[in-house]
N, C-alpha and C positions, 0 to 999 in steps of 0.2 A: 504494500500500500504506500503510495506517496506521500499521501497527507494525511495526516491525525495521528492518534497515539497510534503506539503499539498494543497496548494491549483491550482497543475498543476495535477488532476488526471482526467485518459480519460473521464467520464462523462463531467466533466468539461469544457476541451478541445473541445468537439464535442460541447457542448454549444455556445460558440465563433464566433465571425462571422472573415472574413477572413484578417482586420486590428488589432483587437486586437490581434488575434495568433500572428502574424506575428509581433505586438511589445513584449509578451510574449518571442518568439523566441529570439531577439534582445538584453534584458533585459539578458536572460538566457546567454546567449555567452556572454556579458560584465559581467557576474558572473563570468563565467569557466576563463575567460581571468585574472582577479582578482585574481581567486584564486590559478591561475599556478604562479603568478608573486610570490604572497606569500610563493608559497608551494619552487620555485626558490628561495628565498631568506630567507627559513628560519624563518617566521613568521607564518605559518598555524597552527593551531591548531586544527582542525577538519578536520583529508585526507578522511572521508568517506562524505564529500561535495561534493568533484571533484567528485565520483561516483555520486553521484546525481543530481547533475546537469548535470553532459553529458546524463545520463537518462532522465530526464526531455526534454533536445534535443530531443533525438531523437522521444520522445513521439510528441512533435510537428511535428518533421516533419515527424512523420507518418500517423499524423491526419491529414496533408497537404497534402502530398499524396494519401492518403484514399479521399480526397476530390477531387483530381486531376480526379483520374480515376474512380470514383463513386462507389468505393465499403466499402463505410464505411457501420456501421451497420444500419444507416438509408436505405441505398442501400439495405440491404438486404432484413428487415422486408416489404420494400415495395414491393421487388418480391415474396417474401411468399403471402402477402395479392395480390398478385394482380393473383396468382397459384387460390389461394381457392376461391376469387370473381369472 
């Protein structure tokens, strides 16, 4: 993965059951909130952070969503196997 943590990548994420995403999330926005007050005042030193961490966002809450409406890739492969069985 190029940008965002290391260790918020989608394999990952789909691992997750739906409290710790969801403090994942929590953690990730008190990051991005940190790093705007910084980037505001002239102390940042690394501006390709904020890109990554809003990435990182929205990677959660796509796997949140993907989880809402049942179409994550676990969704999928089980309507493939369920075509060929």
């Amino acid at each position: 993965m190029a940008v965002g943590s290391t260790n918020l990548t989608p394999e990952q994420l789909r691992g997750l059951e739906p409290g710790p995403l969801a403090d994942a999330l929590a953690e990730a926005k008190k990051e991005l909130f940190n790093l705007r007050f910084q980037s505001a005042t002239g102390q940042l030193e690394n501006h390709g952070r904020l890109r990554a961490v809003r990435k990182d966002i929205a990677r959660i809450y796509t796997e949140m969503r993907e989880r809402e409406l049942g179409i994550g890739r676990e969704a999928v492969e089980t309507a493939e196997n369920e075509k060929v069985g």
